[in-house]
Biotite code that builds the C-alpha atoms (Angstrom):
import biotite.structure as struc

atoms = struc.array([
    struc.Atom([26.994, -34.984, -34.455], chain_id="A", res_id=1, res_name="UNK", atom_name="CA", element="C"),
    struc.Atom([27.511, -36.911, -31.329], chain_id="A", res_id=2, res_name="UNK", atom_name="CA", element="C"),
    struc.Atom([27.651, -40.397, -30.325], chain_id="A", res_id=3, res_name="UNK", atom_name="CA", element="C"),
    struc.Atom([25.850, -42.479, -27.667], chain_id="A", res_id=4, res_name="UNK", atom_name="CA", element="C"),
    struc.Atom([26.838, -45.402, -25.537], chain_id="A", res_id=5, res_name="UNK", atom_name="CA", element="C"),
    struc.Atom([25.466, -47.714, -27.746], chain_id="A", res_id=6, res_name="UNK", atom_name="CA", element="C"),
    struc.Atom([27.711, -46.615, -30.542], chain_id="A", res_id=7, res_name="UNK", atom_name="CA", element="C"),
    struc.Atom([24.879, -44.649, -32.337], chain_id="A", res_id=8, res_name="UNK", atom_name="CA", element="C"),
    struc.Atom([25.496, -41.371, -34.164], chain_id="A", res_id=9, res_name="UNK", atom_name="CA", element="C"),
    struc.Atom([22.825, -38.347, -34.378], chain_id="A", res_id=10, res_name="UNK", atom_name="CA", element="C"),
    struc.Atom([22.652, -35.158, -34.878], chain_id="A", res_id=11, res_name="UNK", atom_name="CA", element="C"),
    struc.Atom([22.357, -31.950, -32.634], chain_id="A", res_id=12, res_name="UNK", atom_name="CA", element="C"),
    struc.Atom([20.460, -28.865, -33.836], chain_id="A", res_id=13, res_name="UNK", atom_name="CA", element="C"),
    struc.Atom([21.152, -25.534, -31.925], chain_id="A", res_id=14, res_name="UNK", atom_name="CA", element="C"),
    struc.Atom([17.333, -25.974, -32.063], chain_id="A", res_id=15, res_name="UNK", atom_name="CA", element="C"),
    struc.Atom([17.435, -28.703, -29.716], chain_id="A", res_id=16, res_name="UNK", atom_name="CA", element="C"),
    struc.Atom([20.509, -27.274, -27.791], chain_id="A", res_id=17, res_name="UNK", atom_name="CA", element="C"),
    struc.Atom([18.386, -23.808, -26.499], chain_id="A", res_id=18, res_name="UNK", atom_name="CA", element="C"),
    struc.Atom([15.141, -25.844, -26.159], chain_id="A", res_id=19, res_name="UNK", atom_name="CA", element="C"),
    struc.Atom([17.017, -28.256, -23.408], chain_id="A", res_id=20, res_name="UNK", atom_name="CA", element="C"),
    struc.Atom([18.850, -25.118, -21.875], chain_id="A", res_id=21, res_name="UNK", atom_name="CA", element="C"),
    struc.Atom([15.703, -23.009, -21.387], chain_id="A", res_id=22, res_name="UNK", atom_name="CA", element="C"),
    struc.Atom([14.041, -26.686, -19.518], chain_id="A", res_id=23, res_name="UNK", atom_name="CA", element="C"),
    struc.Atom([16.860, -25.875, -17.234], chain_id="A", res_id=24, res_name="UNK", atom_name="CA", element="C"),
    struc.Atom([16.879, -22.873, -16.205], chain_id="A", res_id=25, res_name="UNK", atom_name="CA", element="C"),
    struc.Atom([12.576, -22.094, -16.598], chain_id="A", res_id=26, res_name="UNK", atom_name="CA", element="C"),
    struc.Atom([11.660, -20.656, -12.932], chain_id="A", res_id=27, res_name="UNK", atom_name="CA", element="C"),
    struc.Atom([9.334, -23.278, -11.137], chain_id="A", res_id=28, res_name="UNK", atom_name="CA", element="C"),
    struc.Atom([7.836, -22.009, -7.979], chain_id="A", res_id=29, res_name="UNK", atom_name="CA", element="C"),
    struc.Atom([7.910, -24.537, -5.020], chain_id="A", res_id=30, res_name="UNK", atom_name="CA", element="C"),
    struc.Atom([4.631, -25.742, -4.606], chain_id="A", res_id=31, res_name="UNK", atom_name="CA", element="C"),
    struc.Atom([2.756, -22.444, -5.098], chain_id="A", res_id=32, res_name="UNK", atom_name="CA", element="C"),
    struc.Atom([0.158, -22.370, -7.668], chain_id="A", res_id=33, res_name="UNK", atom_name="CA", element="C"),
    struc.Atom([-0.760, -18.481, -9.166], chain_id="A", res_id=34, res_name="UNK", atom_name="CA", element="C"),
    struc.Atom([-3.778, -18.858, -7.606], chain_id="A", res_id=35, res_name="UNK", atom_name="CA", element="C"),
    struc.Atom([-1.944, -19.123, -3.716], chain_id="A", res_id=36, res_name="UNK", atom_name="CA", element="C"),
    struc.Atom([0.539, -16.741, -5.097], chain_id="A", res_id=37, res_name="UNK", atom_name="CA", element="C"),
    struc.Atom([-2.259, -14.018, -5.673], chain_id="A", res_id=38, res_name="UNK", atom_name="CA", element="C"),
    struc.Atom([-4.371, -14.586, -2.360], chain_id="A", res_id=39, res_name="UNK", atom_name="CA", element="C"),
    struc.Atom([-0.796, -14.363, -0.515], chain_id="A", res_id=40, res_name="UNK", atom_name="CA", element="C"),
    struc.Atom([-0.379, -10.884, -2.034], chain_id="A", res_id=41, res_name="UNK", atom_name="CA", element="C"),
    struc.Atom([-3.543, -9.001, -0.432], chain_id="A", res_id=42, res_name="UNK", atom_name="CA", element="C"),
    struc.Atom([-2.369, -11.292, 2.809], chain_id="A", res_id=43, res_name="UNK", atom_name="CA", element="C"),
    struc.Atom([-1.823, -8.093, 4.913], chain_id="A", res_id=44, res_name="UNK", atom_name="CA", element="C"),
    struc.Atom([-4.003, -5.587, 3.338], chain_id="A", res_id=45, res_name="UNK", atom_name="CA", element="C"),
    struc.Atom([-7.183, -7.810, 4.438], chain_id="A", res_id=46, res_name="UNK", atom_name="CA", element="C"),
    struc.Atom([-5.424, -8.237, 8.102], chain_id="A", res_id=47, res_name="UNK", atom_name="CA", element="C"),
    struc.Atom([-5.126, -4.435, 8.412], chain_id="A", res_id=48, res_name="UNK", atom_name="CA", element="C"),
    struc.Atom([-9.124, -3.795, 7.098], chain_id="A", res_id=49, res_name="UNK", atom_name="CA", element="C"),
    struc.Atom([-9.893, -6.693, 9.573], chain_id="A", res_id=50, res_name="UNK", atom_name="CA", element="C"),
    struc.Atom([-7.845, -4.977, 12.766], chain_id="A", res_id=51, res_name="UNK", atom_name="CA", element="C"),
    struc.Atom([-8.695, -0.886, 11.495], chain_id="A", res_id=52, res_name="UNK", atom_name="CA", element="C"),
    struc.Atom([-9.808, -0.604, 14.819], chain_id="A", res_id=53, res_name="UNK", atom_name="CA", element="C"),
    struc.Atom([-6.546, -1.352, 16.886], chain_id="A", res_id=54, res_name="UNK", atom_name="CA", element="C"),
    struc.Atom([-4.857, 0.451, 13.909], chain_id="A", res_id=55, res_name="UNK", atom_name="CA", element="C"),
    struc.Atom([-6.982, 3.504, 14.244], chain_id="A", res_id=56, res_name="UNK", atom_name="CA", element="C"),
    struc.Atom([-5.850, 3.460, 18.009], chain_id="A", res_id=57, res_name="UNK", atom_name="CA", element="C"),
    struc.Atom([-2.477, 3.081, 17.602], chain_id="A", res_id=58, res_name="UNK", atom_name="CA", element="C"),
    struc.Atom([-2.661, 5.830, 14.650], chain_id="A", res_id=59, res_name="UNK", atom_name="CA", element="C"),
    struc.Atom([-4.015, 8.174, 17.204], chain_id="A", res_id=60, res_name="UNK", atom_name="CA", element="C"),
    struc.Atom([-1.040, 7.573, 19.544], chain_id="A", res_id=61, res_name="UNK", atom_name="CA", element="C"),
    struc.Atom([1.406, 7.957, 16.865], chain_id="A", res_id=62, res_name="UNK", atom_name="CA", element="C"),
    struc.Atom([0.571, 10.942, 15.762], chain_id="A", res_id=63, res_name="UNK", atom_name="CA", element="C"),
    struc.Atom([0.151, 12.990, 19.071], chain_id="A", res_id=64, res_name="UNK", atom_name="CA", element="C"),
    struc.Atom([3.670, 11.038, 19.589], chain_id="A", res_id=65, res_name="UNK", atom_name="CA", element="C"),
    struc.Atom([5.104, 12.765, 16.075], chain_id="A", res_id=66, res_name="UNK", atom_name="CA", element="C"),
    struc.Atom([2.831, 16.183, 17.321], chain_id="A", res_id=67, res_name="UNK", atom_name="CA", element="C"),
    struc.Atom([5.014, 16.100, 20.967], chain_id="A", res_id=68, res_name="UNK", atom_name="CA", element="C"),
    struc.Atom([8.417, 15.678, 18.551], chain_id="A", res_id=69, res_name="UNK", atom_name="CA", element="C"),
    struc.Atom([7.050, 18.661, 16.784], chain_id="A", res_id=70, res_name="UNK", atom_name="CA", element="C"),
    struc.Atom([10.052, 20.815, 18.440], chain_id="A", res_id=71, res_name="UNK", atom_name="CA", element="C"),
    struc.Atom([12.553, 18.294, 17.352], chain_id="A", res_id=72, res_name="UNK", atom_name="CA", element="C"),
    struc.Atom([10.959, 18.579, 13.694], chain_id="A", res_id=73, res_name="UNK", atom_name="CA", element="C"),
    struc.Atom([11.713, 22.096, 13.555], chain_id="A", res_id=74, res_name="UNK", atom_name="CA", element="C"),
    struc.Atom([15.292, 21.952, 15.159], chain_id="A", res_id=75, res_name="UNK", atom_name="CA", element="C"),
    struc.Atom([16.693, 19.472, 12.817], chain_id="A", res_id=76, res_name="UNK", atom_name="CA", element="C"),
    struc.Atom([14.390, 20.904, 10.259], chain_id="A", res_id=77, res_name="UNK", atom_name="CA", element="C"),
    struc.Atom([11.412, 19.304, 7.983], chain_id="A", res_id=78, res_name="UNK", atom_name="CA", element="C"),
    struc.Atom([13.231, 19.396, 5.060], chain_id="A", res_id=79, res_name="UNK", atom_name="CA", element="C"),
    struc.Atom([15.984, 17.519, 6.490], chain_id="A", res_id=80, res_name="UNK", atom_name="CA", element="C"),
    struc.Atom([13.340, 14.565, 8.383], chain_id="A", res_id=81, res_name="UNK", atom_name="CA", element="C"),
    struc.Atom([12.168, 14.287, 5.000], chain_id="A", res_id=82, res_name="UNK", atom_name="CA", element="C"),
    struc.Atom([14.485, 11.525, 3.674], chain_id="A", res_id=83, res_name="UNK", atom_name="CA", element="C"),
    struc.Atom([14.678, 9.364, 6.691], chain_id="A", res_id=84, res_name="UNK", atom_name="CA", element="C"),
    struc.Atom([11.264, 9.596, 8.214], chain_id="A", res_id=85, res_name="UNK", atom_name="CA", element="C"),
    struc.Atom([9.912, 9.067, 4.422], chain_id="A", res_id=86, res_name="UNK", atom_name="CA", element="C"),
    struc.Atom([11.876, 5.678, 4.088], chain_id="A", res_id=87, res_name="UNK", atom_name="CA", element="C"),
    struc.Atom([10.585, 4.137, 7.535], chain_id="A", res_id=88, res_name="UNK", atom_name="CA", element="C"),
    struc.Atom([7.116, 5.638, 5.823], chain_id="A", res_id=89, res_name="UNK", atom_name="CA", element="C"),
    struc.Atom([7.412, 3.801, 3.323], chain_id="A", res_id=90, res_name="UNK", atom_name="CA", element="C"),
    struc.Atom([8.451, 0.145, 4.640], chain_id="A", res_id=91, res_name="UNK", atom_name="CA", element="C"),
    struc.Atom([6.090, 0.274, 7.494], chain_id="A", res_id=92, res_name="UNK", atom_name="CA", element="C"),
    struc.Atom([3.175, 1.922, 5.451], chain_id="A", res_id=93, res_name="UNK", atom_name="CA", element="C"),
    struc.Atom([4.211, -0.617, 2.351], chain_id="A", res_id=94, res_name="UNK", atom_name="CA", element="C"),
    struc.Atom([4.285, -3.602, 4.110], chain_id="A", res_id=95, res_name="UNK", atom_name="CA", element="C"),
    struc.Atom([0.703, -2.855, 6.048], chain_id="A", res_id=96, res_name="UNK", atom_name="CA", element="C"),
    struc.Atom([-1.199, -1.097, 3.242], chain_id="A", res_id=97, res_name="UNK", atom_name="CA", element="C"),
    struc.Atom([0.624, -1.818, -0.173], chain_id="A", res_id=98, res_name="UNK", atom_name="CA", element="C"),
    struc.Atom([1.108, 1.811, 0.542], chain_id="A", res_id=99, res_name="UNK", atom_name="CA", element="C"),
    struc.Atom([1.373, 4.354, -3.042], chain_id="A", res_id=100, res_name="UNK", atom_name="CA", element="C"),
    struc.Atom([2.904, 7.137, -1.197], chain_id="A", res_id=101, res_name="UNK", atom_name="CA", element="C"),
    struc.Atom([0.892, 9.772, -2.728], chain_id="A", res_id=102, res_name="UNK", atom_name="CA", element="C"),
    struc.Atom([1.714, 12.141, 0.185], chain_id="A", res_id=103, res_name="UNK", atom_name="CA", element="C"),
    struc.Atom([-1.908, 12.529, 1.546], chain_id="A", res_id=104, res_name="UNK", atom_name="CA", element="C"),
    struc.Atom([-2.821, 9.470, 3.584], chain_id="A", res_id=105, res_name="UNK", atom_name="CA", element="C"),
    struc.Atom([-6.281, 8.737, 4.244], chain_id="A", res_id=106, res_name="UNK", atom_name="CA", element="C"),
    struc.Atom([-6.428, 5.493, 5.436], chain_id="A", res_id=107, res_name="UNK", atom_name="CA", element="C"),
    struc.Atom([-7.447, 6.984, 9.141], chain_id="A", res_id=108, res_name="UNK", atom_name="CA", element="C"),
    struc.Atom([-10.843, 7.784, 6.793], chain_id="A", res_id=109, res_name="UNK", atom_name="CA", element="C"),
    struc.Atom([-11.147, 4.584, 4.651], chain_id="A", res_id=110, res_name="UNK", atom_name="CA", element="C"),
    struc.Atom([-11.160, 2.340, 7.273], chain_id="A", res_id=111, res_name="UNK", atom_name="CA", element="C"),
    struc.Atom([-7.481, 1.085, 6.197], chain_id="A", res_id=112, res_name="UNK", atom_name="CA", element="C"),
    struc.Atom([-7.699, 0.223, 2.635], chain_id="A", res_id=113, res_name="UNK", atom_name="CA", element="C"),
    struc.Atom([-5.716, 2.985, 0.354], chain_id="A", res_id=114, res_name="UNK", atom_name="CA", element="C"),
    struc.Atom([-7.488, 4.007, -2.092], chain_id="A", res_id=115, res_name="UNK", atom_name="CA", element="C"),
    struc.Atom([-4.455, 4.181, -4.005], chain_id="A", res_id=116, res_name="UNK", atom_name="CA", element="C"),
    struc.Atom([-4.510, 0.547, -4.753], chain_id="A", res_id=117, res_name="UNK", atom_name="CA", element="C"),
    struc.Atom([-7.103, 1.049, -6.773], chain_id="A", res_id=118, res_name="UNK", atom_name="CA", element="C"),
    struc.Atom([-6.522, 0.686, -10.509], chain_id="A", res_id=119, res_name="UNK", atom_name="CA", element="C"),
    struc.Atom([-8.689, 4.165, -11.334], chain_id="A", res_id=120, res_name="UNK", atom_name="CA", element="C"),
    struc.Atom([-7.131, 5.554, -8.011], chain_id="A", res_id=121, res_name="UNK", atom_name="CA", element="C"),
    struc.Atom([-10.399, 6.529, -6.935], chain_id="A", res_id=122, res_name="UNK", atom_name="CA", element="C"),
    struc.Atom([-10.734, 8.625, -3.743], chain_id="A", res_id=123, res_name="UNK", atom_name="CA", element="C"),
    struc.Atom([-14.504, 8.762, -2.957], chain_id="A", res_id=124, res_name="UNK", atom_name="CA", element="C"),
    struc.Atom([-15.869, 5.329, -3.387], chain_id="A", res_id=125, res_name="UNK", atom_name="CA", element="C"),
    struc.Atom([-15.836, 2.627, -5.927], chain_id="A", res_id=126, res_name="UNK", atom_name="CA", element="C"),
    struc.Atom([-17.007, 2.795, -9.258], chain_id="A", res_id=127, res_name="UNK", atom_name="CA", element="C"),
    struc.Atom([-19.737, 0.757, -11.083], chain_id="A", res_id=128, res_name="UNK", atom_name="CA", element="C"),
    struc.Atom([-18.033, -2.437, -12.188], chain_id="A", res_id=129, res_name="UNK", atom_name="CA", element="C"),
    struc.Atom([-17.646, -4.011, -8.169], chain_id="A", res_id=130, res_name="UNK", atom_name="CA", element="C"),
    struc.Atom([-17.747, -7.680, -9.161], chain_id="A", res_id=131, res_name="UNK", atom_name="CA", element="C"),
    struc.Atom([-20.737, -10.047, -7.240], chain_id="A", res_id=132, res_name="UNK", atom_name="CA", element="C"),
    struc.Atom([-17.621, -11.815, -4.919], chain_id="A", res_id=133, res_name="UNK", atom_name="CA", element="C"),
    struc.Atom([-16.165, -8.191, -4.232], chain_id="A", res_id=134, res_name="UNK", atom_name="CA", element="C"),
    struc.Atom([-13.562, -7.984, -6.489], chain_id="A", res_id=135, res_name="UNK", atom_name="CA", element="C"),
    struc.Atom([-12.053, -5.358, -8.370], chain_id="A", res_id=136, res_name="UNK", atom_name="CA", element="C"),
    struc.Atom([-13.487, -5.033, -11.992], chain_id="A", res_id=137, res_name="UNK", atom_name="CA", element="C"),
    struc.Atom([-9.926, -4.427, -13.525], chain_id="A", res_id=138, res_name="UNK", atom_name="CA", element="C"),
    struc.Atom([-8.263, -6.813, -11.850], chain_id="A", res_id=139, res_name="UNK", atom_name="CA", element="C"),
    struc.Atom([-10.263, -9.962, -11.251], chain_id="A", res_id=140, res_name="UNK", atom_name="CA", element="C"),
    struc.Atom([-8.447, -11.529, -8.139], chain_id="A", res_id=141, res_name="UNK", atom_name="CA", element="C"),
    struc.Atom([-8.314, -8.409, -6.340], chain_id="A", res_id=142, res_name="UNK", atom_name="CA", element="C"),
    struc.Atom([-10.904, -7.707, -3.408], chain_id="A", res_id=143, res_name="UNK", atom_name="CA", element="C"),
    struc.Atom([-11.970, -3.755, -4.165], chain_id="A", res_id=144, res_name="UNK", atom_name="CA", element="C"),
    struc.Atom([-10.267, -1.564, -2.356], chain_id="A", res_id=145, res_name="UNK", atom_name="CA", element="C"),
    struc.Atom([-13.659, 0.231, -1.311], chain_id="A", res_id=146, res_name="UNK", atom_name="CA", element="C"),
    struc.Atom([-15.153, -2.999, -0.072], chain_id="A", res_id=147, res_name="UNK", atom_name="CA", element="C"),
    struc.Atom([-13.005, -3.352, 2.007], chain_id="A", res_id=148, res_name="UNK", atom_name="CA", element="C"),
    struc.Atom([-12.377, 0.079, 3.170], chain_id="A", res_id=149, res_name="UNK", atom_name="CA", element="C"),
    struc.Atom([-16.726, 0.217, 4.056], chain_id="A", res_id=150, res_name="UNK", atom_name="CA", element="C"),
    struc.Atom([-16.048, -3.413, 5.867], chain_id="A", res_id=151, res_name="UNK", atom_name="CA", element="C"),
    struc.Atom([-12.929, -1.820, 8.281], chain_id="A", res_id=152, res_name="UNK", atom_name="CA", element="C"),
    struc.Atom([-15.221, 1.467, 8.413], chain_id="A", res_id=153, res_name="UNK", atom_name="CA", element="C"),
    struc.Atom([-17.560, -0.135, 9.902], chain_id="A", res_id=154, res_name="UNK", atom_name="CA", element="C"),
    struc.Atom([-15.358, -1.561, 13.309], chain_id="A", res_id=155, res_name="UNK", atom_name="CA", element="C"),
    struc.Atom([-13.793, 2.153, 13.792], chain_id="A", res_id=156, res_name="UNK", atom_name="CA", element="C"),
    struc.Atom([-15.286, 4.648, 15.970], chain_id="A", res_id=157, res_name="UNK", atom_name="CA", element="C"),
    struc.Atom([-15.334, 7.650, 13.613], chain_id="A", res_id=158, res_name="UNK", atom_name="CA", element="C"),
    struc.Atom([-16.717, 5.388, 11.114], chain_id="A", res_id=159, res_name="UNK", atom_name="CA", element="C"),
    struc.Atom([-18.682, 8.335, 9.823], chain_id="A", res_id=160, res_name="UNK", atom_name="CA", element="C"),
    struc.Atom([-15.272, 9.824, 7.843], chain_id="A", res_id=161, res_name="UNK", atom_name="CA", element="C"),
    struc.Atom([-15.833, 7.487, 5.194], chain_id="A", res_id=162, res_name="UNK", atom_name="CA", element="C"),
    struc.Atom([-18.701, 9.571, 4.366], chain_id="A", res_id=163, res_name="UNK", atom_name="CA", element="C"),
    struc.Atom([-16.305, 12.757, 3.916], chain_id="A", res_id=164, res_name="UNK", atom_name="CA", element="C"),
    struc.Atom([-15.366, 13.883, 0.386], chain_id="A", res_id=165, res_name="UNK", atom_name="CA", element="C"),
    struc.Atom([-11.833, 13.765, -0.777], chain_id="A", res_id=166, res_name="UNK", atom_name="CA", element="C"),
    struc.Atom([-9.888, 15.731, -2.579], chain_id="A", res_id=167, res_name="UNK", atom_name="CA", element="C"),
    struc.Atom([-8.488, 14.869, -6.017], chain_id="A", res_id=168, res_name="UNK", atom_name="CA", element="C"),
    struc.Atom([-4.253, 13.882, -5.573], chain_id="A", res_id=169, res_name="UNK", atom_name="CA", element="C"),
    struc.Atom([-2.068, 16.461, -5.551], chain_id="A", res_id=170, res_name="UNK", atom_name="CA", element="C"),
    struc.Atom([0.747, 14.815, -7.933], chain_id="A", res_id=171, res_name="UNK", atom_name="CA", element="C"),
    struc.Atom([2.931, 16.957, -6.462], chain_id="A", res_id=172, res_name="UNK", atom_name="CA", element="C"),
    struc.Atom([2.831, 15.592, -2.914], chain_id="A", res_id=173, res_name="UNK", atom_name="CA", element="C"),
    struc.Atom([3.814, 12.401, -4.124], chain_id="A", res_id=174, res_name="UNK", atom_name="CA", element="C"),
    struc.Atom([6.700, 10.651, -3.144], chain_id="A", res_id=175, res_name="UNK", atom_name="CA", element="C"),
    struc.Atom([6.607, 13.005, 0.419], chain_id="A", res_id=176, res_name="UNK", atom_name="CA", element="C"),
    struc.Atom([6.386, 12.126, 3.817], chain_id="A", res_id=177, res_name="UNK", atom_name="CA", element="C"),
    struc.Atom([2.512, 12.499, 5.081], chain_id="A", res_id=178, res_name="UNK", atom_name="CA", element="C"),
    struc.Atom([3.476, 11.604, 8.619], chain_id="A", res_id=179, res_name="UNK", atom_name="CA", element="C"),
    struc.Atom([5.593, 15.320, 8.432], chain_id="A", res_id=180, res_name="UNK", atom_name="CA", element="C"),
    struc.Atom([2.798, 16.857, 6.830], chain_id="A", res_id=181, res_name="UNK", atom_name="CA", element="C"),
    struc.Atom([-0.093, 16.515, 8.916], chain_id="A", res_id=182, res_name="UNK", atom_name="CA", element="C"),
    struc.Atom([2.375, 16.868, 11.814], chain_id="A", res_id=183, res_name="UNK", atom_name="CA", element="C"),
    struc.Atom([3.945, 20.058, 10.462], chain_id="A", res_id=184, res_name="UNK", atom_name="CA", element="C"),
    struc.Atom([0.036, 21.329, 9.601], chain_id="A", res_id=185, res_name="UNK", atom_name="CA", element="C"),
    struc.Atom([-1.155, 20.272, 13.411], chain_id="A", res_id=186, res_name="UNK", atom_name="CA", element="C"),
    struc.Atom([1.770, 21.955, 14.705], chain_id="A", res_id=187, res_name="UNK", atom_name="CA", element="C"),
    struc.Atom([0.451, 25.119, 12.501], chain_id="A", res_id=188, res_name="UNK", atom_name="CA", element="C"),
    struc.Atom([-3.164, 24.852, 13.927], chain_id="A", res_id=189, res_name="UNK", atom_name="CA", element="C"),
    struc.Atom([-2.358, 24.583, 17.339], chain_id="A", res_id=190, res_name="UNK", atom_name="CA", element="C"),
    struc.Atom([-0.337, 27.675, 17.224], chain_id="A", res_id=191, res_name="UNK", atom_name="CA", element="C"),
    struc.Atom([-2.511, 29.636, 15.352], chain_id="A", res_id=192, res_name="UNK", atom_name="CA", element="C"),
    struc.Atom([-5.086, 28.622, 18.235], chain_id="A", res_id=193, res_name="UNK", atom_name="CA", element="C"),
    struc.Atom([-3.078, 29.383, 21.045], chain_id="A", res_id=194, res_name="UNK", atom_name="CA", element="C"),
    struc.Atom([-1.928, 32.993, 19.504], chain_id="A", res_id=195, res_name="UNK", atom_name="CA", element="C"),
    struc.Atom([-5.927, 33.569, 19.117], chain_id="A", res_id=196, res_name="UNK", atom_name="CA", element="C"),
    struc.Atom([-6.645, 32.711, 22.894], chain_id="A", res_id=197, res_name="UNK", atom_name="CA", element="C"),
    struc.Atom([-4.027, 34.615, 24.462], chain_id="A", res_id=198, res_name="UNK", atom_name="CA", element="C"),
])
């Protein structure tokens, strides 16, 4: 029982105790509805399908830059690199792509959308249910991942590798560096081609 400034006397349930404590401490965004709070999410997934072609050039840099380091690689040893190069992987991939890690990076191929966002993980298109807007059948107020990856296609110059086929995920590449893999395998092929010339 408690009693007001007016001298009245009423009574407290716990009831009414937990309802007025969970008022207070509810989470109330700051003027964001869901809807905002959704488009904000794919924010810098659509700005990297609408610039694949600048990313597809400075891809292309990158990796003959990781190729020339190729020495260093092998000094300080893959295995070692792993860790560190796979967590700068990860933020700079995450941040740009919403990247899955799954170890075998195609975005150079699907104009750069990963096909990992996709909620069937689908590597060699999209499926049947690709809404009328564009949108992703399982999840409503996503664009589809393959949309998007045939719009950023489109405005890079081997455009044509969206056409190739992919191969299912390895699981167990997941969680690995792909910047060290296709550098380690490059490394391989240009050796093997050099012993075969000389």
């Amino acid at each position: 029982m408690t009693t007001d400034s007016t001298g009245k006397t009423s009574t407290v349930t716990q009831a009414t105790l937990v309802k007025k404590a969970r008022e207070a401490l509810a989470y109330r965004p700051a003027d964001v509805s869901p809807q905002r709070r959704v488009q904000r999410r794919y924010t810098m997934r659509r700005w990297s399908v609408r610039h694949a072609r600048l990313l597809e050039w400075v891809y292309a840099r990158f990796s003959s830059l990781f190729l020339a380091l190729h020495p260093f690689w092998s000094a300080v040893g893959y295995a070692r690199a792993e860790k560190p190069v796979k967590f700068v992987e990860r933020q700079v991939k995450g941040l740009m792509f919403d990247c899955r890690m799954c170890g075998q990076c195609i975005l150079s191929s699907t104009g750069m959308s990963c096909p990992m966002n996709c909620p069937k993980q689908l590597r060699n298109g999209p499926c049947g249910g690709v809404r009328a807007n564009g949108n992703c059948e399982v999840e409503p107020d996503m664009p589809c991942v393959w949309v998007k990856a045939w719009e950023g296609a489109q405005a890079m110059r081997n455009r044509q590798a969206i056409l190739d086929v992919q191969k299912p995920v390895d699981q167990s590449l997941r969680e690995s560096s792909a910047w060290l893999r296709v550098t380690a395998q490059a490394a391989r092929e240009r050796e093997s081609l050099r012993s075969s010339t000389a």
